[in-house]
N, C-alpha and C positions, 0 to 999 in steps of 0.2 A: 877396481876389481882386485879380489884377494887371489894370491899365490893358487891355493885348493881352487877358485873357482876354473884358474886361468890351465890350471892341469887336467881337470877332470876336461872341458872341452877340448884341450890336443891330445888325451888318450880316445876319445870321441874318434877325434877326424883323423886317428891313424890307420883305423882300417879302408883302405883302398873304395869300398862300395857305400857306407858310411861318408865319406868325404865326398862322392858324386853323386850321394843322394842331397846333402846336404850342397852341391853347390845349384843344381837343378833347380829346389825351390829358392835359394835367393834368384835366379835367374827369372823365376814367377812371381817374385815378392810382388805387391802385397798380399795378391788374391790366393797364391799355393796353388795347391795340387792335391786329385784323391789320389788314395793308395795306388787305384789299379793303374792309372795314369803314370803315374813313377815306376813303375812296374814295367809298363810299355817300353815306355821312352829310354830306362836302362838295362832293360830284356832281363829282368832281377827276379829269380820264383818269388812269387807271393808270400809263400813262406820265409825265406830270407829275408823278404823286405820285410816283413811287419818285426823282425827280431831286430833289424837295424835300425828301423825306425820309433821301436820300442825305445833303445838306447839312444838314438838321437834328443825325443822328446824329454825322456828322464834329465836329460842334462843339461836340459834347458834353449840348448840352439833352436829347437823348433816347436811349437804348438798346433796340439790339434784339435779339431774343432767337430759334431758330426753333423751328419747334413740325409737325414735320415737314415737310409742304410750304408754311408758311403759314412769317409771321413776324411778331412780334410786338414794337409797339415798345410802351415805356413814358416817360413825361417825368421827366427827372432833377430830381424836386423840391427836393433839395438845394441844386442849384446854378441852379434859379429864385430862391430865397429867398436864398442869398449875392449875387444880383444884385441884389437890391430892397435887402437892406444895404450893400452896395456901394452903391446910388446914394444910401441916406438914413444914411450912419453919420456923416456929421459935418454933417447940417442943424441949422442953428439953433445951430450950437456947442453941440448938447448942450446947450441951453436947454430944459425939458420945456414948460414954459409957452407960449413963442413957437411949439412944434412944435402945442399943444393948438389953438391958435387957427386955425394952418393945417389943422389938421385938422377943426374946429369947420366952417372954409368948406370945405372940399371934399369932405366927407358922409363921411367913410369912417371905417369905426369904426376905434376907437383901435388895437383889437389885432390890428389888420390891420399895422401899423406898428409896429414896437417895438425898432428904433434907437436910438435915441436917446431917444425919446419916454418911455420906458417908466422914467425917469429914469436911467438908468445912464448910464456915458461910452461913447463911441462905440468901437469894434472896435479900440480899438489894443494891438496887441501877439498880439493871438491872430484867428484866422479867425473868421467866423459858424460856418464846418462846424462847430469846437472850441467853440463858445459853444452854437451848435444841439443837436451833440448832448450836451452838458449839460446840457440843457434837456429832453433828448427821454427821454436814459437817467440818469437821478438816480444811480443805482448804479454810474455808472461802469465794467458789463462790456463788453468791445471788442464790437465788434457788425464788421458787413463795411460797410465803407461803400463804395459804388459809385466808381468813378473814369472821369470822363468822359474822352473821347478817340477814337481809330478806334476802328471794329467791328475783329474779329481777320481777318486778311487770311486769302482763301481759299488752299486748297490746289491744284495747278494739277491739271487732271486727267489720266489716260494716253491715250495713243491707244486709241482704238477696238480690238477684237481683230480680226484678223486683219489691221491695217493695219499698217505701220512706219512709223515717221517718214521722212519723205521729205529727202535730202540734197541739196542743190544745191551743185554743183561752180561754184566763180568763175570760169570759164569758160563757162557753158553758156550756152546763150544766153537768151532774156529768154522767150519762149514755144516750150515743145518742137513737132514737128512731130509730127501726127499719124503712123501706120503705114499706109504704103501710099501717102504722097504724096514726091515727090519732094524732097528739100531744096534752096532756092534759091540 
């Protein structure tokens, strides 16, 4: 994970409602959540959430998918857990013992952590994604891995039927006159 990517998601999960929407669908991973349901469940107007939800997906923590008139995001688990190695792949220098202890005082079990911890050396040379799913797929068949980034930009839509696009001539003036009034 580079430096930009690892900043643009903690200026993400610094807003308060941002960071609980965002722990909500890991809490539902794989399957997510529609809009209106995160909505519910964080009493968040609609209108709010679809702006924080806008910024969530921009930057990759989550994908959304539609499901006719609904739409459904998912949290991009992968690249939560490349974050968390990213912030512990070179704690302790890769000392498992000085990591144990830290871990010993801050209650969290060990395999919650396993950067470093897990006695190996820390990320260098290859990604967590590359070490993850080697871990996840033993067998080595490619699998699709998700790529965070924009949603797919919409399509724009046609005019309405029976309307045309309306052309405005660089001369005309700023508001037409109605029919039937005199022009000034």
């Amino acid at each position: 994970m580079e430096t930009k990517q690892a900043t643009t998601v903690f200026e993400v999960l610094t807003s308060e409602a941002r960071l609980s929407i965002f722990r909500l669908l890991v809490k539902y991973a794989p399957g997510g959540l529609i809009a209106g349901e995160i909505a519910r469940m964080l009493d968040i107007p609609k209108t709010n959430l679809s702006f924080h939800l806008k910024t969530i997906v921009h930057s990759g923590l989550a994908g959304m998918e539609r499901e006719g008139r609904n739409t459904r995001y998912r949290a991009n688990i992968p690249l939560m857990l490349e974050t968390i190695a990213y912030l512990t792949a070179e704690c302790c220098s890769g000392n498992p013992d000085q990591c144990q202890t830290y871990l010993a005082e801050s209650g969290i079990a060990p395999e919650c952590l396993t950067a470093c911890c897990d006695g190996t050396k820390p990320y260098h040379g290859e990604s967590f994604r590359e070490r993850f799913r080697q871990k996840a797929n033993p067998t080595g068949k490619p699998g699709k891995p998700g790529k965070p980034g924009k949603p797919p930009a919409r399509a724009r839509r046609p005019p309405p039927r029976g309307r045309a696009p309306v052309a405005v001539a660089a001369n005309a003036p700023a508001s037409p006159t109605p029919p039937g009034r005199p022009k000034p």
